[in-house]
N, C-alpha and C positions, 0 to 999 in steps of 0.2 A: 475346376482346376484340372480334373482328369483328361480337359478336352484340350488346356492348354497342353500339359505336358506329351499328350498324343501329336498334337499338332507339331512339336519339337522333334519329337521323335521321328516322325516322319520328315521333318526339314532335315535331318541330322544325315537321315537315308536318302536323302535324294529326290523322295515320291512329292512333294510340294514343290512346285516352281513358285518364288517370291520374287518380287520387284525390290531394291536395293531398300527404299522407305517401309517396305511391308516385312523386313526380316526383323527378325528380333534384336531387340539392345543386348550387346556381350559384350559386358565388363571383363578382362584378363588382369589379375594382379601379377605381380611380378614373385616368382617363384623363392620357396623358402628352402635351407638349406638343412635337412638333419644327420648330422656327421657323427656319427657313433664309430670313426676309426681311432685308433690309438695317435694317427698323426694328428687327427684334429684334435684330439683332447690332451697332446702337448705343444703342436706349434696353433692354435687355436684355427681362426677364416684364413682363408686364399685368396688373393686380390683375384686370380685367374677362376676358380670354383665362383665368386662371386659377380664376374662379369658374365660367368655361360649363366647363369639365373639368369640375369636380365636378359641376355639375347634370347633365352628360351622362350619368355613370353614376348618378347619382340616379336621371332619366328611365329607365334601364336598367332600373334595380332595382324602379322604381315600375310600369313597362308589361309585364314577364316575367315581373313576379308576380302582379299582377293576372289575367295570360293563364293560370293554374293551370297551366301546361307545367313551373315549374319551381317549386321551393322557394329562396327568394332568402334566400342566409345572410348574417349580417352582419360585416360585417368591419373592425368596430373592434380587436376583438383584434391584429390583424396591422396595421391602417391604416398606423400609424408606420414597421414597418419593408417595407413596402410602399414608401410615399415616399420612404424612404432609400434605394432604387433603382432604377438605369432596369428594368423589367421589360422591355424588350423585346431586353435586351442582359446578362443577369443570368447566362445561362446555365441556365435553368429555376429561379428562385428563384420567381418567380410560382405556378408547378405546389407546390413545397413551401410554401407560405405557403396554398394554398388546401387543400392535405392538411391542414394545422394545424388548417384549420376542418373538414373532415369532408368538404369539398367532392366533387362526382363530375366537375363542370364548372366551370371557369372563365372570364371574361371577360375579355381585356385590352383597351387600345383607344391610339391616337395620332389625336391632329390633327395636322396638316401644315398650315402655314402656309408658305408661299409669299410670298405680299404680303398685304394688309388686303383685296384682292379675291378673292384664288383661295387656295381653304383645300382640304384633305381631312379625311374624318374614317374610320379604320380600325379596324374592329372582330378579332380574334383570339377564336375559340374553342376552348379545350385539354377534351383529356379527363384528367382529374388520374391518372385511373390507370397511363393509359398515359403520359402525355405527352405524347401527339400534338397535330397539329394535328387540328380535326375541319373545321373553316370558317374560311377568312377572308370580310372584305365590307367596301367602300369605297363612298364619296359625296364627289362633290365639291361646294362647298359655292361660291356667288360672295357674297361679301361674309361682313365679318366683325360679325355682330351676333349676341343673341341668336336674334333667328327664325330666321335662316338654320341655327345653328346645331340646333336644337331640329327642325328640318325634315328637317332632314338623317339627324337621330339618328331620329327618325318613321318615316322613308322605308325605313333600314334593318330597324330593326324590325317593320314592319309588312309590308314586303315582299323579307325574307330572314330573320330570326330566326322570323316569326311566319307567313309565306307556307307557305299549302296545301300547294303542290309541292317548294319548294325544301328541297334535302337527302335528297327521296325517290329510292330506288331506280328509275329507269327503266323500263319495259318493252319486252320488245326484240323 
């Protein structure tokens, strides 16, 4: 297991060159929303908060794959009972929804909204086999629009999912 999660880690960083068929299965579910603002706990969801979720992991699906690092599955099969739960309080139901599809890796994610100013966005990456955690990575986000949002999701990706170094073994 050690060899796999090594082997991740260095895809993550860039030091493995894979063929499109040799990267690993990543599952992306579609991001959950935890609103601890006063406006969410009187005017409750926002059609507009709850469409940047889905584009977020769109964005996910669209720039990881593109990045040949990994094989992006789709995950209509499961979408439904996906949404029927919080994944991040499931008790590993995310980890067997993403075995369902064949998955090796999984993504889950939350926003955190705070006020309409200060947002987070929280990325989760499991290994389906083991279960584990293999990375988390956050951004804090000031304003609640789509660019911010879209920025945010950028920033991670580009500089922790897709970042040269990060995730690589050290040298000591």
């Amino acid at each position: 297991m050690r060899a796999f999660l090594a082997v991740v880690a260095l895809m993550l960083a860039g030091s493995v060159p894979t063929r499109a068929d040799e990267a690993p299965k990543l599952a992306i579910f579609d991001f959950e929303m935890i609103d601890t603002s006063l406006q969410g706990e009187v005017y409750g969801p926002r059609n507009d908060e709850q469409d940047r979720l889905k584009r977020v992991g769109d964005q996910l699906r669209k720039q990881l794959g593109e990045s040949g690092k990994f094989q992006i599955l789709d995950i209509a099969p499961i979408n439904a009972a996906a949404h029927q739960s919080n994944l991040q309080a499931c008790g590993g139901c995310d980890v067997k929804l993403a075995q369902d599809l064949g998955a090796d890796l999984e993504i889950t994610g939350t926003v955190q909204k705070v006020s309409n100013v200060i947002l987070n966005i929280n990325i989760y990456l499991h290994d389906v086999h083991s279960g584990r955690m293999v990375t988390v990575m956050s951004a804090d986000m000031r304003g609640n629009t789509d660019e911010s949002w879209t920025r945010a999701t950028s920033y991670l990706i580009r500089n922790r999912l897709l970042a040269p170094n990060y995730g690589a073994p050290q040298a000591r």
